[in-house]
C-alpha positions as CSV (number, residue, x, y, z in Angstrom):
1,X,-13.6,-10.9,12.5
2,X,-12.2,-9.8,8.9
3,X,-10.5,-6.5,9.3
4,X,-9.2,-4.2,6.1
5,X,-5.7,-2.1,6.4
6,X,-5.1,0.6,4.0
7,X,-2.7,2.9,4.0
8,X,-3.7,6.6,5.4
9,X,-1.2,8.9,3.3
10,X,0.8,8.7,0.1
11,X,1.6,5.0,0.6
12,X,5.1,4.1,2.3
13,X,3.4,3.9,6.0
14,X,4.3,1.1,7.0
15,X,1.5,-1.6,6.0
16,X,3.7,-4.4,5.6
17,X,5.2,-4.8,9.2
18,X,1.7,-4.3,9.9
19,X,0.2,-7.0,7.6
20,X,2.7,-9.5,9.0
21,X,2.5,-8.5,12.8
22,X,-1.3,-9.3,12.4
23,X,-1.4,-12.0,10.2
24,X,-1.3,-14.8,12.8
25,X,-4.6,-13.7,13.9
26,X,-5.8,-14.3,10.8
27,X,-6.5,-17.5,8.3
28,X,-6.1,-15.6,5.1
29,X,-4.0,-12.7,4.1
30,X,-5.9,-11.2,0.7
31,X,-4.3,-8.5,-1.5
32,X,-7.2,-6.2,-3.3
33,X,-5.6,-3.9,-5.6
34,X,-2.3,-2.6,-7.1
35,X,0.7,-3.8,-8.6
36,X,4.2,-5.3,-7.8
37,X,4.9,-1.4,-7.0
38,X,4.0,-2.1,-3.4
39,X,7.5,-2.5,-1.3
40,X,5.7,-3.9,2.1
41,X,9.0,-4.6,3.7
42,X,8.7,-6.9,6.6
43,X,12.5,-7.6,9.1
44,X,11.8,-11.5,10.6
45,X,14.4,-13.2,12.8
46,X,17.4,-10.5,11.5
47,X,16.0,-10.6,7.5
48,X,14.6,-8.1,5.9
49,X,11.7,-8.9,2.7
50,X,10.5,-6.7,0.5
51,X,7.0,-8.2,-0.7
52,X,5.4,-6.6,-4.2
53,X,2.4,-9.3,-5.2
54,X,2.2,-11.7,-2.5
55,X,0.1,-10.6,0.4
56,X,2.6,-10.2,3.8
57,X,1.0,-12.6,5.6
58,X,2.9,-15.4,3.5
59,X,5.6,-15.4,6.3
60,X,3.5,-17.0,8.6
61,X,3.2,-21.1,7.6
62,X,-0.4,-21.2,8.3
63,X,-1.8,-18.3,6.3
64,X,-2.9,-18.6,3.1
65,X,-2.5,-15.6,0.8
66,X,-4.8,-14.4,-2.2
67,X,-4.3,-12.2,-4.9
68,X,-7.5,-10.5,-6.2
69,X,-9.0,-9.1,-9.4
70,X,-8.3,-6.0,-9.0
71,X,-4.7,-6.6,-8.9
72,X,-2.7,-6.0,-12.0
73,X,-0.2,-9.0,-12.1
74,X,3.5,-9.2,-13.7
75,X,4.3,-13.0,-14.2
76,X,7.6,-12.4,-14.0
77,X,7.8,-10.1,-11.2
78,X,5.4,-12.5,-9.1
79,X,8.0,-16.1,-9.9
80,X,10.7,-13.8,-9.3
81,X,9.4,-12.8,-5.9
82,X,7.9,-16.6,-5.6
83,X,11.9,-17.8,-6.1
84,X,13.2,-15.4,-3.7
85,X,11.0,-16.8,-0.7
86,X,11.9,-20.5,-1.7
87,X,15.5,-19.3,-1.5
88,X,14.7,-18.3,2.3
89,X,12.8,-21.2,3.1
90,X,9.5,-20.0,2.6
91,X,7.4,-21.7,-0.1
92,X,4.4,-21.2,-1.4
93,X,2.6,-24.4,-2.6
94,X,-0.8,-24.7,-1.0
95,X,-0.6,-21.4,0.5
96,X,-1.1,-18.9,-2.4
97,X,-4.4,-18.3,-4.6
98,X,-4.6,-16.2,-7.6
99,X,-7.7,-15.0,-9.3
100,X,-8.5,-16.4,-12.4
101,X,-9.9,-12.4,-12.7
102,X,-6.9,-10.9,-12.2
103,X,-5.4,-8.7,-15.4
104,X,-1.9,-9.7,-16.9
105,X,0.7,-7.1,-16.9
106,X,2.7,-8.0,-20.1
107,X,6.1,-6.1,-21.9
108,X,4.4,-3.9,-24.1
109,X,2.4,-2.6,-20.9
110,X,6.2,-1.2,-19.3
111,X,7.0,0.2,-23.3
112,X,3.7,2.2,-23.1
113,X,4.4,3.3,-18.8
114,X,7.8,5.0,-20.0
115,X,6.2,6.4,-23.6
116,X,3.4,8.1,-21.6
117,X,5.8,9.4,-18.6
118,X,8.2,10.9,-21.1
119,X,5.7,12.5,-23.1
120,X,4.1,14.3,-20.2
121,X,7.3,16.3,-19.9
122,X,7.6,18.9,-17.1
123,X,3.6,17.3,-15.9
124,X,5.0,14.0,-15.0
125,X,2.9,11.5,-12.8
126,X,6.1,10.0,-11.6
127,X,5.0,6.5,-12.0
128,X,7.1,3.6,-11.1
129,X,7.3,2.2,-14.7
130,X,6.2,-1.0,-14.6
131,X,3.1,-0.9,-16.7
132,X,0.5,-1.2,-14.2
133,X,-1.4,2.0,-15.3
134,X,-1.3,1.1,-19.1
135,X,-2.5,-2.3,-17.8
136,X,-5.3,-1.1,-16.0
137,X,-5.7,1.0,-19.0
138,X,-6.4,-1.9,-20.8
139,X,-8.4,-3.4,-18.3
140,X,-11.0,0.2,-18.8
141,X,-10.4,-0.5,-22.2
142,X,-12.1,-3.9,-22.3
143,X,-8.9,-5.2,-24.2
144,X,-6.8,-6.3,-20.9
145,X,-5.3,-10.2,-20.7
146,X,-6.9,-12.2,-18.0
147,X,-5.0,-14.5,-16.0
148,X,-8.2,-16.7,-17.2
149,X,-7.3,-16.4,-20.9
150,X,-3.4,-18.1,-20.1
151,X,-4.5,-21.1,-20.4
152,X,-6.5,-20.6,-23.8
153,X,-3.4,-20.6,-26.6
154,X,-6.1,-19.6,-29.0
155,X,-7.4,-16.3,-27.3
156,X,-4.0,-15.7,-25.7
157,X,-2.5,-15.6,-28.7
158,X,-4.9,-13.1,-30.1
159,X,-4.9,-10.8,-27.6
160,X,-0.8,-10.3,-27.5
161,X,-0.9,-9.9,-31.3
162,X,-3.0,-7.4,-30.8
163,X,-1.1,-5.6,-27.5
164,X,1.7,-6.0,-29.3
165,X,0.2,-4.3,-32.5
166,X,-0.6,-1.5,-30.6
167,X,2.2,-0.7,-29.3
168,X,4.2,-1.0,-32.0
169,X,2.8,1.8,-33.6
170,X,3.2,3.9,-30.8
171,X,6.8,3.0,-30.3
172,X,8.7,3.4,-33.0
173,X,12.6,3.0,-31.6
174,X,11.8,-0.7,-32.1
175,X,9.6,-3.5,-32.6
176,X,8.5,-5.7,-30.5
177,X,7.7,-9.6,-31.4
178,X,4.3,-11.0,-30.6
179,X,5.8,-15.0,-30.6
180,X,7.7,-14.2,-28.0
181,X,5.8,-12.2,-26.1
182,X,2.7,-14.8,-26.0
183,X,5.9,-17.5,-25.4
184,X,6.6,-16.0,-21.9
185,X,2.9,-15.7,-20.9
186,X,2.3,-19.2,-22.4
187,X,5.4,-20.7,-20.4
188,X,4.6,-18.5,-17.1
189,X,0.9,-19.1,-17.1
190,X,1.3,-22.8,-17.0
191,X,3.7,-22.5,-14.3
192,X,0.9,-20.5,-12.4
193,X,-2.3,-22.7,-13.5
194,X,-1.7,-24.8,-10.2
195,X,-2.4,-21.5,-7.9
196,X,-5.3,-20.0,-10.0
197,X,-8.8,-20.3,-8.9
198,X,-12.2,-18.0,-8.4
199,X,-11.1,-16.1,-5.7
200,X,-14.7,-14.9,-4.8
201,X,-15.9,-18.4,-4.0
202,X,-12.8,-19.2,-2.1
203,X,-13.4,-16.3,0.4
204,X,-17.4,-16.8,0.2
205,X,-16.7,-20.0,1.5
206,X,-14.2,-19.2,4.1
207,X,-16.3,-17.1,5.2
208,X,-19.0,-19.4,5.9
209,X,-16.8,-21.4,7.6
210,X,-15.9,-18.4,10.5
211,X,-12.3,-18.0,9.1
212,X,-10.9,-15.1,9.7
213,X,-9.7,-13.0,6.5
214,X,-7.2,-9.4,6.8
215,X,-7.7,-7.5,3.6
216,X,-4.3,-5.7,2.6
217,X,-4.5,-2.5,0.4
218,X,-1.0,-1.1,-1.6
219,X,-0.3,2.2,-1.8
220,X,-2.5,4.6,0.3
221,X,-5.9,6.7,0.5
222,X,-4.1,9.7,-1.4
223,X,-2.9,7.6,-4.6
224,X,-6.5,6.4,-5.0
225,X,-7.4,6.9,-8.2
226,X,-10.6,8.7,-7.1
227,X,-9.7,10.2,-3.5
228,X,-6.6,11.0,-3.6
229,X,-4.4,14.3,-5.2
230,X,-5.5,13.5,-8.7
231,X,-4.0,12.9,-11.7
232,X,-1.1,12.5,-9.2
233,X,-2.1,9.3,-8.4
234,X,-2.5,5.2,-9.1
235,X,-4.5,3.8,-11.4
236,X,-6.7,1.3,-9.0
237,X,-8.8,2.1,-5.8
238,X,-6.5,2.0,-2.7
239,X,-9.3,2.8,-0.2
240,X,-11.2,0.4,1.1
241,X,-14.2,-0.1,-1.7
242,X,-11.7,-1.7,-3.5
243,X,-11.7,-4.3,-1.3
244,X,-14.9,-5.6,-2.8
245,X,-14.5,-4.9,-5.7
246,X,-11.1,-6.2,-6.0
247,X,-11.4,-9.3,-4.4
248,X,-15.2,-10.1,-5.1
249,X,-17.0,-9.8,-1.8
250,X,-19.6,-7.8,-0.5
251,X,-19.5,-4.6,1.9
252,X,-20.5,-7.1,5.1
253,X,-17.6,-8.7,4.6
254,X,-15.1,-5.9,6.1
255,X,-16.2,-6.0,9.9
256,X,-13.2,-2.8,10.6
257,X,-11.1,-0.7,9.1
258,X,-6.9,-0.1,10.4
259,X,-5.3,2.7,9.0
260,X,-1.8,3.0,9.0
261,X,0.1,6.6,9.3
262,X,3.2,7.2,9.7
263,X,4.2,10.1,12.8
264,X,5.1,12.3,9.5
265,X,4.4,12.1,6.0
266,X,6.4,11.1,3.4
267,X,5.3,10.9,-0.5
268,X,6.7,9.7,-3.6
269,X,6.9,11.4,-6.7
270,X,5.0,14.7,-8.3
271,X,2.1,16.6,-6.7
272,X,1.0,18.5,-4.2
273,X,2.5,17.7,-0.6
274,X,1.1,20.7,1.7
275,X,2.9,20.0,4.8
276,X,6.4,19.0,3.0
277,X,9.7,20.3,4.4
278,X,12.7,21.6,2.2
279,X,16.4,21.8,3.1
280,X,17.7,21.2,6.5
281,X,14.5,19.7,8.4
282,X,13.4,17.2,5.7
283,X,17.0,16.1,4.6
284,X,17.0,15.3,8.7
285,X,13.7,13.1,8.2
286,X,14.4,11.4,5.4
287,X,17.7,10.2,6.3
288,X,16.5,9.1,9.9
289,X,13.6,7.5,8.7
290,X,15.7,6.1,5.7
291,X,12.9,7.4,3.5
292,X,14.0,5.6,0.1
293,X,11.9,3.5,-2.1
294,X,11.8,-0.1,-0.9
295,X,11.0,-1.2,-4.7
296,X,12.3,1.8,-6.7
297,X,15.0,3.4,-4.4
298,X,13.8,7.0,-4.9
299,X,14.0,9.3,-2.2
300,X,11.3,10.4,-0.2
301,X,9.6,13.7,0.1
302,X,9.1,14.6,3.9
303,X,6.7,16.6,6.0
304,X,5.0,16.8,9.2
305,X,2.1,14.7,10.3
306,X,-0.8,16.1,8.1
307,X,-4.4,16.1,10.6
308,X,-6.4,17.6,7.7
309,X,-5.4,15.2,5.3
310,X,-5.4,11.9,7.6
311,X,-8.8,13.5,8.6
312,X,-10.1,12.3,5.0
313,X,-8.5,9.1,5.0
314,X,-10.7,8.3,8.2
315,X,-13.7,9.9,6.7
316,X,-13.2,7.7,3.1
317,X,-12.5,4.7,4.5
318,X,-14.5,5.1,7.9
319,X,-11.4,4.4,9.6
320,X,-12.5,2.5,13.0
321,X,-8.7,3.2,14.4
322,X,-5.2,4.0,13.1
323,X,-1.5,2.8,13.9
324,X,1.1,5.3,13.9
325,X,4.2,3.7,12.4
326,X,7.6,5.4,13.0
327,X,7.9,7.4,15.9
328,X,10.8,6.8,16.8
329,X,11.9,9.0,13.7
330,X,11.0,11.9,15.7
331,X,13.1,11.0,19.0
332,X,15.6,13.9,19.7
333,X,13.5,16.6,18.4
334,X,13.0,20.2,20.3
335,X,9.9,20.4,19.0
336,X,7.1,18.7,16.5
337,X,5.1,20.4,14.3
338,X,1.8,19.6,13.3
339,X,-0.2,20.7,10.3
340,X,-4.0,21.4,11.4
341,X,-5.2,23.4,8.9
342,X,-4.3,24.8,5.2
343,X,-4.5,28.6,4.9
344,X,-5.2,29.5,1.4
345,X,-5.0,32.9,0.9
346,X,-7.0,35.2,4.0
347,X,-9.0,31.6,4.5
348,X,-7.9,28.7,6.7
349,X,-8.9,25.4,5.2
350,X,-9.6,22.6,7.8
351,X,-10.6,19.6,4.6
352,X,-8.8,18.4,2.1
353,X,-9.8,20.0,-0.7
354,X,-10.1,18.4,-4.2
355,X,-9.1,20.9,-6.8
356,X,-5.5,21.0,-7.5
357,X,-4.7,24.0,-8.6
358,X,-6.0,25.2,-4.9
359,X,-4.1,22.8,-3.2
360,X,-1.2,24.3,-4.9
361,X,-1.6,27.3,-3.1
362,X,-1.8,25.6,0.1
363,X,0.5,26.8,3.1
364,X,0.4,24.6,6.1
365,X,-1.6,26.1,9.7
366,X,1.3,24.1,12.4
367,X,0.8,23.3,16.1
368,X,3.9,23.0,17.9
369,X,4.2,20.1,20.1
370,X,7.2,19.7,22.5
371,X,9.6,16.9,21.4
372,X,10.9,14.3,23.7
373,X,15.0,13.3,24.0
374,X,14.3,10.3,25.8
375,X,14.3,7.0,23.4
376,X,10.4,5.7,22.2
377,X,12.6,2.5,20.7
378,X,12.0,-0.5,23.4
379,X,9.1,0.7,25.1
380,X,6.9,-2.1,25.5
381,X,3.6,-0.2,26.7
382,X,2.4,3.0,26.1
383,X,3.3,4.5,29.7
384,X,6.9,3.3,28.8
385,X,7.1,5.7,26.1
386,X,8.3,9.4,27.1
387,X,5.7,11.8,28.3
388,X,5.9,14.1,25.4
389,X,5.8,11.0,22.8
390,X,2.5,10.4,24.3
391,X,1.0,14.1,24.7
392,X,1.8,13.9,21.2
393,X,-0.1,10.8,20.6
394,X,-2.7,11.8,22.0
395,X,-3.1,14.6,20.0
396,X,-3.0,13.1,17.1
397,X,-6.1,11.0,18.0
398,X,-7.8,14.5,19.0
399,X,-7.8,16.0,15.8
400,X,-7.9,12.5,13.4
401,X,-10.8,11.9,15.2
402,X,-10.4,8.1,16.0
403,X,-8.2,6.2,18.8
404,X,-4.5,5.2,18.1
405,X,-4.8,1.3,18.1
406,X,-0.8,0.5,18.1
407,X,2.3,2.2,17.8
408,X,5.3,1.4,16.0
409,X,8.8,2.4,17.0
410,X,11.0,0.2,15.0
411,X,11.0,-2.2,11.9
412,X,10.7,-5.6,13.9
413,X,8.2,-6.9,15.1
414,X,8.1,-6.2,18.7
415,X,9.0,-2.5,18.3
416,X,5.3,-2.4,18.6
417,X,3.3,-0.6,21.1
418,X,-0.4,-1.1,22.5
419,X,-1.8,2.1,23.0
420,X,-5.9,0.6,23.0
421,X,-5.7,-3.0,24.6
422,X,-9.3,-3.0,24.8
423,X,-9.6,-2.6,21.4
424,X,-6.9,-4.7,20.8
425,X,-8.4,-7.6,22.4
426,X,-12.0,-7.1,21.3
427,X,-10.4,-7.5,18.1
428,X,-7.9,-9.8,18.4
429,X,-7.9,-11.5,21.6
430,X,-5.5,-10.8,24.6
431,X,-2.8,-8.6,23.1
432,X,0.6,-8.8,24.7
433,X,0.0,-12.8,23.4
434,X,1.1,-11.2,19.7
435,X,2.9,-8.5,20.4
């Protein structure tokens, strides 16, 4: 069974620990879209990673991991992250794929990410800087770098001269150098060639053979570029159409779809946030939930658990079920609010709506739910976990629409709760054999 997990807020949910609790059920691990902007932290055995490119199932020995077309890839960043496993013991060789489709993230790409943020002004995106946008830019453009064209000297070295032309007459602080440029990406794409293949066959054929494939999203449903709180958004499709069209296979290919919600909501960066707490209450979230950047170290903008906006996430992606990540976070608490609804004006909003300058206006509808004092941390089934915890659970799944698959009440591993063991097992066998 080949199962997608994409994330069901602003990103930040939790998809890594995820990824990686699941990933021994699985035979490949394949990453669809983004860049090395995802922080999909993952604690193992008292160590904590932070995984950007490489799919999280790479701490498992048996999985092998992919990286898709519609992944924009920094060389660097990816041997960076390679060295940093190899330095824990973890390598790579024979277990990671690369499409040969994939676009090239390259130093004029960051030059043209900070140019665009700062000219935006008081209407920045609050991108993370890195050049993926300007790379998938390029990529819409039809004059992106394919991982493909690394090993062509002749058409590599055209198309840097000609990224590199452009931006230097954008930025005009100083020039940059094509030689050396293409001399990185000449160096770093032979030192890649051994992993790159068509990444579309590769999954055809495991396929065929009945092997099991979890498709990993970055980011979440509303950064997508065209479901989520645009312009304030990423530049690829985190939903889960980008699945296929990120990685090359067809709609058949996804047999369910996990989404992954944190008990609250956090977000990064500008936009509209209708549920988002200031002073006292979300300084108290953000430090419990140490709501900080795993890549970036920004802080965190914190809310309540948004119902109308997870309620799109589930319709977009046809969410099957959903793991709530983080409840622990809201141990101690008198009471838990819930937004239900948006009331704009003398009208109560129950969907998300698209225009911004209405979101804007937003205030959030909340249902009160009575906290719990009692510890969710350590609970090992879901009638361990305090009455209240669950009422509020169970809520959740009332107005999202879909059942609660696990629960999360911890960064390691087994801080994981089954709330559906049937679903559980008809999806991955007997479930406390993995948990």
């Amino acid at each position: 069974m080949n199962i997608a997990v994409v994330g069901a807020q602003w990103g930040d949910e939790g998809k890594g620990k995820i990824v990686d609790l699941l990933a021994q059920r699985f035979s490949i691990v394949a990453r669809y879209q983004g860049g090395h902007n995802a922080g999909h932290t993952v604690h193992v055995g008292g160590r904590k990673f932070i995984l950007r490119l490489i799919p999280s199932g790479i701490l498992h020995p048996g999985v092998t991991c992919v990286i898709g077309n519609g992944v924009v890839i920094d060389l660097k960043a990816l041997f960076d992250e390679v060295d940093e496993l190899s330095a824990a013991g973890i390598g790579v060789d024979g277990r990671l794929l690369v499409s040969d489709r994939a676009h090239v993230i390259l130093p004029y790409h960051r030059d043209l990410d900070r140019l665009s943020e700062a000219s935006l002004g008081v209407k920045m995106i609050g991108t993370t800087s890195r050049g993926i946008g300007p790379a998938y830019e390029d990529k819409a453009g039809r004059r992106g770098l394919r991982v493909c064209d690394l090993a062509d000297e002749t058409a590599l070295e055209e198309l840097v001269r000609d990224g590199v032309s452009r931006r230097n007459r954008l930025v005009h602080d100083n020039a940059l150098r094509w030689e050396d440029v293409f001399g990185q990406a000449r160096d770093l794409g032979a030192r890649l060639r051994p992993w790159v293949g068509d990444v579309s066959v590769a999954l055809t054929r495991a396929m065929a053979e009945s092997r099991a494939i979890l498709f990993e999203g970055a980011q979440g449903t509303m950064l997508d570029l065209d479901h989520g709180t645009y312009p304030y958004v990423t530049s690829s499709n985190a939903t889960v159409g980008g699945a296929c069209t990120g990685l090359g296979v067809g709609p058949r290919s996804v047999h369910a779809v996990l989404g992954i919600a944190k008990a609250y909501t956090t977000r990064v960066g500008e936009g509209p946030f209708p549920s988002e707490l200031h002073g006292a209450e979300g300084d108290t979230l953000r430090a419990k939930g140490h709501e900080f950047g795993a890549v970036t170290g920004r802080p965190r903008r914190c809310g309540w658990f948004d119902a109308v906006q997870v309620r799109h996430a589930v319709r977009v992606n046809g969410l099957d079920a959903v793991v709530i990540t983080k409840l622990d976070v809201l141990d101690g608490l008198s009471t838990v609010p819930i937004c239900v609804g948006y009331r704009i004006g003398d009208d109560i909003c129950e969907e998300f709506p698209a225009d911004l300058r209405r979101l804007q206006r937003c205030t959030p509808v909340l249902e009160r739910q009575p906290g719990w004092s009692a510890p969710t941390a350590g609970a090992k089934r879901f009638d361990g976990l305090p009455a209240e915890a669950r009422a509020y659970v169970e809520r959740l799944e009332q107005l999202i629409g879909v059942p609660v698959l696990l629960i999360s009440t911890g960064a390691g591993r087994d801080d994981t709760v089954v709330r559906n063991e049937p679903l559980a097992a008809a999806w991955f066998g007997s479930p406390m054999a993995w948990i």
